[in-house]
C-alpha positions in Angstrom: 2.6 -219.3 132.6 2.0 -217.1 129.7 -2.1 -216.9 130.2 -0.7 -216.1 133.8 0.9 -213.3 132.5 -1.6 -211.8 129.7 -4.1 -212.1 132.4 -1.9 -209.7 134.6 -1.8 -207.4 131.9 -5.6 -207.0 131.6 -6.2 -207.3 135.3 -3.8 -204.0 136.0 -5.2 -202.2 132.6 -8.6 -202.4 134.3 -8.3 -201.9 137.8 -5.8 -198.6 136.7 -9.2 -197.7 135.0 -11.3 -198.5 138.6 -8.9 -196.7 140.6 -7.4 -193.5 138.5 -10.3 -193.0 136.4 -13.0 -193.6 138.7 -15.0 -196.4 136.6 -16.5 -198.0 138.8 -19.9 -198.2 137.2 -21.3 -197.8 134.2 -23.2 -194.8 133.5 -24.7 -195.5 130.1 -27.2 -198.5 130.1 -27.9 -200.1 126.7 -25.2 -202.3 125.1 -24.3 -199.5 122.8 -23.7 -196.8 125.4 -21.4 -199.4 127.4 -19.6 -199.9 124.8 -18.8 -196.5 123.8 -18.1 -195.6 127.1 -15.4 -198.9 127.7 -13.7 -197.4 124.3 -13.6 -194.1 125.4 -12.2 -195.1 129.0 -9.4 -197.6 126.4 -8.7 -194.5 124.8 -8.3 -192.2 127.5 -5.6 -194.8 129.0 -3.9 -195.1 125.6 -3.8 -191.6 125.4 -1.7 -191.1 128.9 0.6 -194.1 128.0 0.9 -192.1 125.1 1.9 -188.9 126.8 4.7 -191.5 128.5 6.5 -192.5 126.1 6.6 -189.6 123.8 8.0 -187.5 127.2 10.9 -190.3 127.1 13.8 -188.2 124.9 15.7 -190.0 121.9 18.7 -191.9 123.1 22.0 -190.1 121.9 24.4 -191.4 120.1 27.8 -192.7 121.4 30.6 -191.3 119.7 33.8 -193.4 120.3 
């Protein structure tokens, strides 16, 4: 059950890359460029869930 779910969470994060971000294919073609290129895709989605949640405003308080 919980691989299940961990799994799911990978499986979205990368087909949300595939599908918004158009990475379908590598471009670069060492091991190196690859890699930079999966870490710049990561940060690119970090940086939009980012966006999300700092859009969110502060809860306010509940006065009584």
């Amino acid at each position: 059950m919980a691989s299940g779910r961990a799994r799911k969470k990978i499986e979205t994060l990368f087909g949300d890359l595939k599908r918004t971000l158009g990475l379908t294919r590598l471009r670069l073609r060492d091991l190196t460029g690859a890699r930079d290129e999966i870490l710049l895709a990561a940060s690119v989605q970090n940086l939009k869930r980012l966006v999300k949640l700092a859009a969110i405003p502060p809860p306010r308080p509940v006065i009584a």
